[in-house]
C-alpha positions in Angstrom: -23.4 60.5 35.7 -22.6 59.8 39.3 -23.7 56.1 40.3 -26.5 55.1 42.1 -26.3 52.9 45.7 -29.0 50.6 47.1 -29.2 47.7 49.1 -28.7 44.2 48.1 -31.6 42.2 49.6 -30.1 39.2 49.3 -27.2 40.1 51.4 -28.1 43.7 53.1 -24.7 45.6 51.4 -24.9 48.6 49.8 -23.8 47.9 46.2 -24.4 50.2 42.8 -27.0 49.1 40.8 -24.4 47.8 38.0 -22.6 45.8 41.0 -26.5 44.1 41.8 -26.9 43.6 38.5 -23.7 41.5 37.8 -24.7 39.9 41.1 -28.3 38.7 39.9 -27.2 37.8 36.2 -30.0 40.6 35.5 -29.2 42.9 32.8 -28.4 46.8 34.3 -30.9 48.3 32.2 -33.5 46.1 33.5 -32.2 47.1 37.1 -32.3 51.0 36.5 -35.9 51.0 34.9 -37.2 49.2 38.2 -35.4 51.2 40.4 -36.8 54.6 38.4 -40.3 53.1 38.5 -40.0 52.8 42.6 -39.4 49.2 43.0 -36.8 49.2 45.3 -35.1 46.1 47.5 -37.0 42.8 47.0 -38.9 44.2 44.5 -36.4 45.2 41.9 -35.2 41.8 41.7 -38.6 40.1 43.0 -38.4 37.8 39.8 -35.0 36.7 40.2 -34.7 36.1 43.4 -37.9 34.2 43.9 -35.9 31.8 41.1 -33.1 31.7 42.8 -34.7 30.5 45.8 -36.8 27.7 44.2 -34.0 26.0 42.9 -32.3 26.1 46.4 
């Protein structure tokens, strides 16, 4: 299985979805259902990063 590349929204670099992952202290299988459901960017990590952010 050849990995898969998207965009970090928090920083705009293309990263694997195992490298945003580790990044966001989210689990990867939690990263690669979202992603195969559509929710790409912002909305993959929507929950995360919205915590992130409030404690900012």
């Amino acid at each position: 299985m050849s990995a898969i590349y998207t965009k970090d929204p928090a920083t705009g670099e293309r990263v694997t979805l195992s490298e945003l992952a580790k990044r966001h202290g989210v689990h990867v299988s939690t990263i690669s259902r979202r992603y195969s459901e559509g929710k790409r960017g912002r909305r993959s990590l929507s929950k995360w990063i919205c915590k992130r952010t409030s404690l900012s």
